[in-house]
N, C-alpha and C positions, 0 to 999 in steps of 0.2 A: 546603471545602463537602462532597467525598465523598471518603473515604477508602477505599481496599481494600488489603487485607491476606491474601495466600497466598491468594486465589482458585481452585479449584480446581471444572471441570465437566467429569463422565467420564458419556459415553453407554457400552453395551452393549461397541462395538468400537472406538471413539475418544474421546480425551480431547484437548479442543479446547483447554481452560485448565487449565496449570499453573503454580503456582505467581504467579498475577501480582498484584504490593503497584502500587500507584502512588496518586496523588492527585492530584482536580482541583479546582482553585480557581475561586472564584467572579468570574466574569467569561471565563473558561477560553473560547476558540472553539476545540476541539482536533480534527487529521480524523483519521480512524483508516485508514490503509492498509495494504496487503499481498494475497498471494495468496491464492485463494479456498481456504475452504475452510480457516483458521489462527486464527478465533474471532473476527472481527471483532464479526460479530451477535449471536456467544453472548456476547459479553461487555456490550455494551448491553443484552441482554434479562437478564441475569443484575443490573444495575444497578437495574432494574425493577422485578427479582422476578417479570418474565415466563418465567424459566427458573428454577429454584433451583436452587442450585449446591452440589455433592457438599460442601464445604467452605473455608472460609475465611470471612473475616468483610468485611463493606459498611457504612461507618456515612455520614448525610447528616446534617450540622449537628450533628456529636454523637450521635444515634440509631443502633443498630446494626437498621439495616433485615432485616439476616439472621438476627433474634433470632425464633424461632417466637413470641415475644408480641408482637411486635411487629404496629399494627394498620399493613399496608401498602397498603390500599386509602385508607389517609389519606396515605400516603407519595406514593404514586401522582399525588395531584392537585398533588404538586409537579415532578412529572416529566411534561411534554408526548413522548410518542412517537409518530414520524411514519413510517411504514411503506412498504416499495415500493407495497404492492400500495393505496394509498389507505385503503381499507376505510369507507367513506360508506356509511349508511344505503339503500338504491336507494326504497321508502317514503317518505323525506323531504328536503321543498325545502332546497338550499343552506342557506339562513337557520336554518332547523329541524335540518339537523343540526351546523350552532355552538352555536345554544343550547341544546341537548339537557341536555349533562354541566353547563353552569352552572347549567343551573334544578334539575337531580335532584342532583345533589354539591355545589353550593354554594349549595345552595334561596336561587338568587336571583330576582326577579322577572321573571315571562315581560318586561316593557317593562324593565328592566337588560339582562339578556341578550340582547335584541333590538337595544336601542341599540350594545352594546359588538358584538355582530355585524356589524351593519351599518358599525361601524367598521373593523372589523379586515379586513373584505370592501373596505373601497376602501384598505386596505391592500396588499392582495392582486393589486390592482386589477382586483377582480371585482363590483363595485357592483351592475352591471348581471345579473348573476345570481344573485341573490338569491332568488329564484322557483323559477329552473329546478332540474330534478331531476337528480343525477348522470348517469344515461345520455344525458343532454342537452349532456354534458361534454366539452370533449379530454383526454386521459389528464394535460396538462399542466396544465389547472384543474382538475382532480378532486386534484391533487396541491398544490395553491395552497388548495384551500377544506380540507383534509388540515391543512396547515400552521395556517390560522384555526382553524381546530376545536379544535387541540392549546395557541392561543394564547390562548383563551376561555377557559380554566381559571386564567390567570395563574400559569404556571410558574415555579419559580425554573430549573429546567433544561431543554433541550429536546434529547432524542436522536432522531436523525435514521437510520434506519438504511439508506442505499444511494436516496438518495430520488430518484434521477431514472433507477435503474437501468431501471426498466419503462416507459419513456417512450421515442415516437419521437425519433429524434436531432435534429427541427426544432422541441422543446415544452424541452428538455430549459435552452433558456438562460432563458426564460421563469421558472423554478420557482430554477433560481440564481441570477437577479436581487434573486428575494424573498427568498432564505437570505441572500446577500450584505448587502443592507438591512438585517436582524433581526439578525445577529450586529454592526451598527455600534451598534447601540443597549444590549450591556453586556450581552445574556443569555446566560446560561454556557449551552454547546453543544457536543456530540457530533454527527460526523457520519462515519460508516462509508461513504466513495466508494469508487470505480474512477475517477475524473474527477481526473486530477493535477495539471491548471493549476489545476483550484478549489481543490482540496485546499488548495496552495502559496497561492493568493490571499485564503481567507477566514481561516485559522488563523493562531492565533501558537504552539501546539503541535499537533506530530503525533508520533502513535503508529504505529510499522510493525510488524505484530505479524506474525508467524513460528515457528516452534518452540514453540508453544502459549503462548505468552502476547507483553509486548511487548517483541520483540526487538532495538527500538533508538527512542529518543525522543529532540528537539531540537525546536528554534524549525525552520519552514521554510527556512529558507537553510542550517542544520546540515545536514539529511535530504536536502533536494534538491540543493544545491551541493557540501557537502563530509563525505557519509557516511560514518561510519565503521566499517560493520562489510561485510564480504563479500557477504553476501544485500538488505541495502539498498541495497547498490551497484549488484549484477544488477537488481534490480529497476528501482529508477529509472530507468535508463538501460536498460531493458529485456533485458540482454543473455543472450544464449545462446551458452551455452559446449558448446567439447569440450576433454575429458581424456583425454590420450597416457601412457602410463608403459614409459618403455624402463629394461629393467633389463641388462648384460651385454651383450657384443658380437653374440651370438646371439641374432637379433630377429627378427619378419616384416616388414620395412619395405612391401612391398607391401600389407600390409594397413591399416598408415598411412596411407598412400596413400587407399588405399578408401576409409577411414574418414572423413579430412580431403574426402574429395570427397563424399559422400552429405552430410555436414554444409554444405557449400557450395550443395547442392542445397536440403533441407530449407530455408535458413533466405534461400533466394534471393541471394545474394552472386553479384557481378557476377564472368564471365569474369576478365575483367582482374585483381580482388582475390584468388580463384581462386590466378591462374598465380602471385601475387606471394607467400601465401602457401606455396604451395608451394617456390618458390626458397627464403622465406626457412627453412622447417624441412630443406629439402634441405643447402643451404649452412651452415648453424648443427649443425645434429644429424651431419651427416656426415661432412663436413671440418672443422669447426673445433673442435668437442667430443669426438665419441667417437677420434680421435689421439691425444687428451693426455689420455685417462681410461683407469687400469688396468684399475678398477672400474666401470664408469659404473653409477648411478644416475639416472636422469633425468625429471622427472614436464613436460611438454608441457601446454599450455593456451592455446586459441583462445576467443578472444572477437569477438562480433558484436556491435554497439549497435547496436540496432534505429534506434534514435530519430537515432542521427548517422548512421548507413549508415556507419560505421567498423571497422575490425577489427584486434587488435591478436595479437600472439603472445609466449608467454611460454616460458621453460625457466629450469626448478630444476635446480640438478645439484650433484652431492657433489665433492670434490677441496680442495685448498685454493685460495686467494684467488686469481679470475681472471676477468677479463672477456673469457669467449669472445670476443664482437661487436667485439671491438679488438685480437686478436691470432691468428696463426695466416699462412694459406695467403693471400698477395697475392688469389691472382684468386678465392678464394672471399669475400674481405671485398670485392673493389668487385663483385660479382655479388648480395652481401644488402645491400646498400648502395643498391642500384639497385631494391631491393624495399623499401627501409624508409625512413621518413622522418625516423623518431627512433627511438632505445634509449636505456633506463635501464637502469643497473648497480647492483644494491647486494649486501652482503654480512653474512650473520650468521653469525658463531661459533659460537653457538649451536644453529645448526640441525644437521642431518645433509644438508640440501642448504641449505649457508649461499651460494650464487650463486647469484643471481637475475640473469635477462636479460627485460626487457622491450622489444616492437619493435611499434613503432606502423605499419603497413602504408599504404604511399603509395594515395592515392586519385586524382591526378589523372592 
């Protein structure tokens, strides 16, 4: 149904979209995730034609929408877009502003556009407000009558951009009830959240875009369960890291220290997870690595998931094939032992730090 092809939109001092080809099929419910600020919206408004984009090409059903002859104010009435901020007539009742665009863009009959309003309003399940004027609204139906408005044009596509971001957090299931509903019924849809149970609930594809365009796409159970790239991983799982890099036996380990503690502060990690991490980078980095390294090379990485309250610790290091965590000094292996609850070991040839040690941090 849309194809894009090397998409590209450069503001002044940031270029939000590079290079991004993808296609969405018809029937498509896709959510578009990621952190702010990495194109989500410029890329639905660029869809649109509410943004034009420095380069690359959009075509919908065959039509190249990005062609300057192209008429896109006809394109447009097949693209419903539904905005954070509502954007309702304040001037005109509910009812009046649904049937506004069908009577002037689809010169249908004030009693058509009236009828199919009033449908789409107990769709909505806002029957009863028909009359009343936006300001008469909760931010939660000003965003429900938003949604009719956009569905009164009979869209083939509906882009959603962030739609319950400007809503109290007690309106906000209200307005996903009714996305939830419209996407069972087969209309292709874009929807740009922060919201990740919905995300994962109403999609059969999502987009995580990062690095200006999108940096990793799957069916929901790929993205959320079993991501495959580094920054989908942080994300989902919320996590916040810190990076260690010991090079040579001449180090500031006290500053380590610091460092691992202000990160434990920042990101509220418990006393206890704390003391454990500390053992285990004390016992791993001290005794049981830098002994058996002439060179040592060593890149350190703490990780926080927010969403499990878990913390896990990693070390890269150079040498040939050996799994620090399983060999060395008696009482430093049962002292990180008593900090860890599991380690993984693997090893690449390949790499310049082909041992890998990960150590998942006891919580109980």
């Amino acid at each position: 149904m849309i194809r894009i092809e090397h998409l590209n939109k450069e503001y002044q001092d940031i270029s939000p979209l590079k290079d991004v080809s993808t296609e969405i099929r018809d029937g498509d419910v896709i959510s578009v995730i990621g952190p702010s600020g990495t194109g989500k919206s410029t890329l639905l408004r660029c869809i649109n034609q509410l943004e034009k984009p420095t380069s690359g090409h959009i075509w919908m059903d065959d039509v190249e929408i990005t062609d300057p002859s192209c008429d896109i104010n006809r394109v447009r009435q097949k693209m419903g877009m539904v905005f954070q901020s509502f954007n309702l007539f304040g001037h005109m009742t509910v009812i009046e502003n649904i049937m506004a665009a069908p009577v002037d863009l689809l010169k249908k009959s004030r009693q058509e556009a009236y009828d199919r309003a009033v449908e789409l309003l107990r769709t909505v399940g806002l029957s009863d407000k028909a009359f009343n004027y936006p300001d008469e609204l909760s931010g939660g139906q000003k965003q429900r009558v938003a949604i009719a408005r956009a569905l009164a044009m009979d869209p083939e596509v509906i882009l959603l951009d962030e739609p319950t971001s400007a809503l109290d957090p007690t309106m906000v299931g209200e307005v996903q009830t009714v996305i939830r509903e419209l996407a069972k019924t087969g209309k292709t849809m874009m929807i740009v959240t922060h919201e990740m149970n919905f995300a994962r609930s109403i999609a059969n594809r999502v987009f995580f875009m990062d690095e200006g365009g999108i940096y990793e796409e799957g069916t929901p159970e790929e993205i959320f369960d079993h991501p495959k790239r580094e920054k989908t991983r942080r994300f989902i799982r919320r996590l916040k890291v810190l990076e260690i890099n010991v090079k040579g036996h001449d180090f500031d380990y006290p500053r380590i220290v610091s460092e691992l503690d202000n990160y434990c502060v920042r990101n509220q990690i418990s006393g206890r997870s704390y003391g454990r991490l500390l053992l285990a980078l004390e016992e791993m980095l001290l005794q049981l690595l830098l002994p058996d390294l002439n060179d040592p090379e060593i890149k350190i990485g703490v990780e926080y998931a927010e969403a499990e309250e878990a913390s896990t610790i990693s070390f890269r290091y150079n040498g040939p094939q050996r799994d620090a965590s399983k060999e060395g000094d008696p009482l430093a292996l049962e002292v990180l032992n008593s900090a860890v609850s599991e380690t993984e070991y693997s090893y690449d040839a390949g790499e310049a730090l082909g041992n890998r040690v990960v150590m998942h941090i006891r919580r109980e």
